[in-house]
N, C-alpha and C positions, 0 to 999 in steps of 0.2 A: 885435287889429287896430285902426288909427287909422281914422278918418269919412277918407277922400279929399277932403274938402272943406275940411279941418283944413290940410292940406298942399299944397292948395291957396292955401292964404290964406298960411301962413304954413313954407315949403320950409326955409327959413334954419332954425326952431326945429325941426326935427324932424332937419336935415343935425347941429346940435350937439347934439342928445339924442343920437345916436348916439354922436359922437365921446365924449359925457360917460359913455357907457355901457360902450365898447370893444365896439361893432358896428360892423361895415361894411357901410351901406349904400348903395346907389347913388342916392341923394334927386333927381340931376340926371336920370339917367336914365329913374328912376322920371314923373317931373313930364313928359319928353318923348315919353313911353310914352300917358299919360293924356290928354293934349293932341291926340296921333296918334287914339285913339283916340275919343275924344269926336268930333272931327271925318268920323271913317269910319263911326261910329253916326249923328250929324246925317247924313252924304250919304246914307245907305243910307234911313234914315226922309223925305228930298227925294223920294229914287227913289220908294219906295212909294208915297207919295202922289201922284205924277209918273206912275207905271203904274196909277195906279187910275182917275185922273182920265182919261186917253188910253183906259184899257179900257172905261170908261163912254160914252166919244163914237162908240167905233168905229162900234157900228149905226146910228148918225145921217149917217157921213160918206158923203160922194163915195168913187168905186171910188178915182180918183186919189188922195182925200186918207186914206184905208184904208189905202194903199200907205206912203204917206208917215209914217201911226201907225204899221203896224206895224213900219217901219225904225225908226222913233224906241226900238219898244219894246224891238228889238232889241239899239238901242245903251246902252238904258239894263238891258237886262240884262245884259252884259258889263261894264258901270263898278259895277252890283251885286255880281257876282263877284269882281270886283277887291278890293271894299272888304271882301267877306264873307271873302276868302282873308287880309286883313290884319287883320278881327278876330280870326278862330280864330290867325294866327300869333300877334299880339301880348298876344292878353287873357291867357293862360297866362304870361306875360313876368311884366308888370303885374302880376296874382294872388301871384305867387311871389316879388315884389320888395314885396311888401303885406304879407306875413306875415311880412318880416325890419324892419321899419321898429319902431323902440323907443318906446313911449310915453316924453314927456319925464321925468323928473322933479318933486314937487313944490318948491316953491320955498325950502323949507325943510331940503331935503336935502342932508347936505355933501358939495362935489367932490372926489371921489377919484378913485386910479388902483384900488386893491385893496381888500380887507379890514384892513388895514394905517391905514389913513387912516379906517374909521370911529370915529365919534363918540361918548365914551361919554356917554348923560345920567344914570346915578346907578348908589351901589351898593346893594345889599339884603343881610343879614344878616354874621355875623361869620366871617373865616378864622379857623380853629381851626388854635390853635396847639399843636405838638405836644410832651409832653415824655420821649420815646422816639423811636427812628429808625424813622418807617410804613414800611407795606409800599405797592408801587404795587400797582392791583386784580389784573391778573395773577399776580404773586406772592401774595395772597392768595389767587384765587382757586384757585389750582393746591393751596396749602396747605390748604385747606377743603374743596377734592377739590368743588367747585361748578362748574367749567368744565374743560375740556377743550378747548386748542386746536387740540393737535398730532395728535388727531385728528379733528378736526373738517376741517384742512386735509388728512388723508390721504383723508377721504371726499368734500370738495369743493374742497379745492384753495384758493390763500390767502385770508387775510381772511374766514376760517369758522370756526366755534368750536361748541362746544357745551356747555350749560348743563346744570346735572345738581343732582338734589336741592335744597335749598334755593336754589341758585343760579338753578333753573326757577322755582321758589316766588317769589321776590324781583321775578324779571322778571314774573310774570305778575300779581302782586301790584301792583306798579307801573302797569301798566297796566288793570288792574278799577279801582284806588283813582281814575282818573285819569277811567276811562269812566263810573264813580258822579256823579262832581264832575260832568260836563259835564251827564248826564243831568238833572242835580238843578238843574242855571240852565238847564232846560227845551229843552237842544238835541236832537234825533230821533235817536235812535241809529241805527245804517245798517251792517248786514252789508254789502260790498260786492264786486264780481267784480274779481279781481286782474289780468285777461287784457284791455287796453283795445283798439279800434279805433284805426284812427291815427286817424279823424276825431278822440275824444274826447282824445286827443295834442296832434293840430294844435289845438284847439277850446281848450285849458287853454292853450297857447302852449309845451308841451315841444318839440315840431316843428313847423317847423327850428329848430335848436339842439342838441338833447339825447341825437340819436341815438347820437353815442356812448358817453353817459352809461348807456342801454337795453338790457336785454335783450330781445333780441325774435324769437319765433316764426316765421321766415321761410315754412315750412310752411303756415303758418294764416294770415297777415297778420296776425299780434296783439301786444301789446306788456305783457310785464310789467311794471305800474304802479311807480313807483319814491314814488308817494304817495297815498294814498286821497284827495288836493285833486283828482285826475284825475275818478274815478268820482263822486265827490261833487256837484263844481261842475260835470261835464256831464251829472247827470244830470235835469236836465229840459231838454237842449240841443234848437233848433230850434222851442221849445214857446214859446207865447204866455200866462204866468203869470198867474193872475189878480192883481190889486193888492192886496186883502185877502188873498190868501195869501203875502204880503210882510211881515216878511223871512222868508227861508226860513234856517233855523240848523240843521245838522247836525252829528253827529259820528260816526267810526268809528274802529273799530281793524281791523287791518290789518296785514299783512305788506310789507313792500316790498325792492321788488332795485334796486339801481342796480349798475353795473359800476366805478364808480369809475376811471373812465380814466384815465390820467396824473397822479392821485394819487403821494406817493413821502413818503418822509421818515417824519421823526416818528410822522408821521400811521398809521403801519400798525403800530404796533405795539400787540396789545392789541386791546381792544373799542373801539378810537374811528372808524374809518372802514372799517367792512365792506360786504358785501356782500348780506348778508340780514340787515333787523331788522322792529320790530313798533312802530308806530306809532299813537296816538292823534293822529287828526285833525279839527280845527274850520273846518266853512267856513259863510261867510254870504253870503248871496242877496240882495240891497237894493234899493230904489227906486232913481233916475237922481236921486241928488245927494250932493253932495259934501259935505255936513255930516252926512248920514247917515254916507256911509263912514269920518268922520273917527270921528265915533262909535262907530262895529262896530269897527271897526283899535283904537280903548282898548279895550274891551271886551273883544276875544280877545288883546292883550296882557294886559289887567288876569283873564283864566280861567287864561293859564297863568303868570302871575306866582303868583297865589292856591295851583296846587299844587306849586310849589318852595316856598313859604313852610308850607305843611304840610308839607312832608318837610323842613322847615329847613335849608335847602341855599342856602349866599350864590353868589350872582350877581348881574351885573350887565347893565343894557340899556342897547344902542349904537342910535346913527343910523346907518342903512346908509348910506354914501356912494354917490356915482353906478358909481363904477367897480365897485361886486359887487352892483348891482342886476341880475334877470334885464330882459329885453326887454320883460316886460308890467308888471312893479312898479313905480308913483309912488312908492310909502314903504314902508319895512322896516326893520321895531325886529328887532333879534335879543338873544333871551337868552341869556348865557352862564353856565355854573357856571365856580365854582373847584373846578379839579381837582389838586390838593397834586402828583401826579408831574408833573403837564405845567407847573408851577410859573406856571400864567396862568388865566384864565377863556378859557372854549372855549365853542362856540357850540351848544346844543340847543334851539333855537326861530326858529324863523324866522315874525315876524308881518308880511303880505305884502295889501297894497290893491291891486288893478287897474285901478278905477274901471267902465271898462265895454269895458276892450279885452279883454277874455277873452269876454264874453257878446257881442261883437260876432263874433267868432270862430265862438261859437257858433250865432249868430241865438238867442240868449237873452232873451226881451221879454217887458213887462207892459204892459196898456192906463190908460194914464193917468186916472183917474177925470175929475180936470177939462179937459183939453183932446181927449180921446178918442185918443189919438193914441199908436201903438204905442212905446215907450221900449225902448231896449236897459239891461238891468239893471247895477249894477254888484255886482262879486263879492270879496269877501277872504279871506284864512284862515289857519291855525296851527295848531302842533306843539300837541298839549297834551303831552304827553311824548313819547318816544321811548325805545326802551331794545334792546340793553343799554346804549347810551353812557349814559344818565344812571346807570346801577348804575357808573360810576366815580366818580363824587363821592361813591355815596352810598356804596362800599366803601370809600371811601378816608377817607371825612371821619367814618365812622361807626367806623371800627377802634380793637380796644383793643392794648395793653400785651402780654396774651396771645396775640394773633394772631385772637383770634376777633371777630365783626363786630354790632354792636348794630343790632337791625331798627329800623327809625323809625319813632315809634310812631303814626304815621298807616296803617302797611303793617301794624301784627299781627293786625288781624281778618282780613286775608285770608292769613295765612301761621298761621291754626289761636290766635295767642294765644302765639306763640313772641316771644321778645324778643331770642334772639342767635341767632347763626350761630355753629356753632363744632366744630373739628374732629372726626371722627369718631375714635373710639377703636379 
């Protein structure tokens, strides 16, 4: 959420953050909403102090001028009513046109309409070049008897899969190798509840926006998390942090559902855009300044560059442009691998600053050591892997001649000391 005093001052930057965003918000409206009511807060705070001051005189007056208070008080609790009937209608307005308003941009971020238009800033490692015709991972994986799609979709339906023998080994492998690494640059590890409240929803900035993207327990009021950045970054929401327990640096692993709506194409075929994966997630909790977040945002790009570059897997990191930023992100690097069938780099990271519109969301605060004075936090965070999508580079990029798949050798202490994958006899 933006300070109303931001938008206040300056309506024009927040009407073209939107546009640069592809949100639609109503900035005019919004602005004539807050001005209504400012002014119906100011009358109603006159009255009071108008009915207290007249409440105070009455035992002092004349019977006549008694008569005359109590008409007065009369009238002024009926222009109270009025004003109170047009807070309750309109602060709900307001509220709700608060929570779709897009933090701008920072100024270094390039304009775009889509994902199309962002920016690449460098590449890392070498495309392996092949001198046999690979397999794409599904075709191997089917070959190696490690996945199972077709029935994965007979038990849940598209965009489900299941992983089986080494193919589980690999994936979970991936994700320990990933939770050691975070552990070990001293971030908290975090089992956490997959089932969120909407407040901890609305409070991350997935709603409004994302409901479609959600699966959600209508039964319970609950929402399965589509990231563990939900339960992470609101879990001290509402809470007043102490300053030396700043920053706060987490990570979990995790399951997540997204529904994937209006997805289509390319994209579904295979392990690249489902419906249920498992996630290693980094988020950081920081002081209220902007050289700090610049800080933490290298940081958690520069943890999860660190385990692509041990599982030696080339990729490359973009400048998100305005057009595929969400609502609460100033900056986002996403990392992309090369993945040989999709013949491009595709995206498995997304490193995401907020600044302090999430934690304002939240009432997320720390007391300022030097001016005492309660600061709303700012919040960032990142994929450290993700899988299975990342088990497509690494099947793809890792395959032999024989069909069988070389483990990388960052992954075989946790896969027993096995070095290939290779088909069963």
């Amino acid at each position: 959420m933006i300070d109303i005093k931001q938008i206040r001052e300056n309506p024009e930057r927040f009407r073209q953050a939107a546009m640069d965003k592809n949100f639609d918000v109503d900035i005019e409206e919004l602005s004539r909403l807050d001005d209504s009511l400012r002014n119906a807060k100011a009358k109603l705070q006159e009255i009071a102090t108008e009915k207290n001051q007249i409440g105070k005189s009455i035992p002092k007056l004349s019977e006549q001028e008694r008569q005359q208070a109590l008409a007065q008080l009369s009238t002024l609790k009926q222009n109270e009513s009025t004003y109170q009937t047009q807070v309750q209608d309109e602060q709900p307005k307001l509220d709700e046109l608060m929570l779709q308003v897009a933090q701008p941009a920072d100024e270094d971020v390039p304009l775009g309409k889509d994902d199309t238009e962002n920016v690449e800033i460098r590449k890392e490692g070498q495309i392996r070049q092949f001198d046999f015709e690979p397999k794409d991972h599904v075709q191997l994986g089917l070959a190696l008897d490690i996945m199972d799609i077709e029935r994965g979709v007979k038990l849940a339906g598209t965009r489900n899969y299941l992983l089986k023998g080494d193919g589980a080994l690999l994936h979970w492998a991936v994700l320990r190798f990933a939770m050691d690494y975070m552990v070990g640059k001293g971030y908290v590890p975090m089992s956490v509840p997959l089932l969120m409240k909407d407040e901890a929803m609305q409070g991350t900035g997935y709603y409004p926006g994302s409901e479609d993207q959600t699966y959600r327990m209508e039964k319970d009021g609950l929402n399965l998390a589509g990231t563990a950045e939900v339960p992470l970054t609101a879990y001290r929401m509402g809470e007043i942090v102490k300053a030396d327990e700043l920053p706060l640096k987490f990570v979990a692993l995790s399951s997540c559902f997204r529904r994937e709506a209006g997805a289509a194409g390319k994209d579904t075929y295979g392990l690249y855009r489902i419906h249920q994966f498992d996630k290693v997630e980094q988020v950081v909790v920081c002081e209220n300044s902007v050289e700090q977040s610049n800080r933490f945002h290298g940081e958690i790009l520069a943890n999860a560059e660190a385990v692509m570059q041990a599982l030696n897997l080339p990729y490359r990191v973009a400048n998100v442009c305005t057009g595929d930023l969400g609502r609460g992100q100033a900056k986002k690097f996403d990392i992309e691998a090369w993945m040989p069938s999709r013949e491009s780099y595709c995206e498995t990271h997304s490193a995401s600053k907020f600044y302090e519109f999430q934690a304002r969301r939240m009432n997320l605060r720390y007391k300022d050591p030097t001016t005492k004075k309660n600061l709303f936090c700012h919040t960032l965070n990142n994929t450290v892997i993700a899988s299975p999508r990342i088990l497509i580079p690494i099947l793809e990029l890792y395959q032999n001649a024989d069909g069988s798949v070389t483990i990388p050798e960052a992954l075989r202490p946790y896969m027993g000391g096995k070095d290939r994958i290779t088909a069963r006899s």
